[in-house]
C-alpha positions in Angstrom: 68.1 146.3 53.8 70.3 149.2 53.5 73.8 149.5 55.7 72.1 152.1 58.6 69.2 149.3 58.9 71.9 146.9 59.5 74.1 148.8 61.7 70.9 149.5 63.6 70.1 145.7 63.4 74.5 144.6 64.6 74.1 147.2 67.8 71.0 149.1 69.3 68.6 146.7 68.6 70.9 143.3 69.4 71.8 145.8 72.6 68.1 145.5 73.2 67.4 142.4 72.7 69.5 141.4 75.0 68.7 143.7 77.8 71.5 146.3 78.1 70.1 148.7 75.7 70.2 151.3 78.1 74.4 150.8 78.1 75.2 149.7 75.0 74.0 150.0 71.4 75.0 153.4 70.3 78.0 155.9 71.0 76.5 159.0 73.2 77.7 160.1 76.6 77.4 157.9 80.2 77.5 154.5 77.9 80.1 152.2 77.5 82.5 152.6 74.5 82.4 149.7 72.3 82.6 150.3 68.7 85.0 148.8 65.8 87.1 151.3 63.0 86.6 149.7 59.1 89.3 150.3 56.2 86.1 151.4 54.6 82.2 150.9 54.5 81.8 147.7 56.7 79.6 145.8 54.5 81.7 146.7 51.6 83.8 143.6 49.9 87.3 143.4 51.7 86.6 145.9 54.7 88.9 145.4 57.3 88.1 145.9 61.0 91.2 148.4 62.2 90.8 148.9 65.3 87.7 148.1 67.7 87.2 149.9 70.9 86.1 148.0 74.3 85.2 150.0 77.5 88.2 152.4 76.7 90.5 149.5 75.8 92.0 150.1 72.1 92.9 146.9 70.4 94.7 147.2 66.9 94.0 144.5 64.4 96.9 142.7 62.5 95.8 143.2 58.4 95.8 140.8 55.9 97.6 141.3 52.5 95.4 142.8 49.9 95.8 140.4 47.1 94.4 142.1 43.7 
C-alpha cells in the first residue's frame, strides 16, 4: 500500500464504514473539520502530529525532543 491508499483507508473509508461518510472522511465544504497537521509525511519515521483540528477546535500538541 502506498501513503494515499492509507490515508484513504485512516478517513473516507473508516468514515464509511462507520456510517457518517456523508460528514466526515475528507476536507470539502458543509462537512465537519477534523483533520491532524504532521512535522512531515505521516507515515514517515518520527512524524509528529502538530496540531489536529476538531469541528473548528484547534488543539496544539506538546513535542517530544528529537534525539539523533
Amino acid at each position: 500500500l502506498n501513503d494515499e491508499d492509507i490515508l484513504q483507508m485512516l478517513s473516507q473509508s473508516t468514515a464509511d464504514i462507520l456510517g457518517y461518510g456523508n460528514r466526515l472522511g475528507n476536507i470539502s465544504e458543509g462537512r465537519i473539520a477534523s483533520f491532524t497537521v504532521f512535522s512531515k509525511p505521516f507515515m514517515e519515521e518520527k512524524a509528529q502530529a502538530l496540531y489536529s483540528v476538531t469541528d473548528g477546535n484547534l488543539i496544539e500538541f506538546e513535542q517530544e525532543s528529537s534525539e539523533e
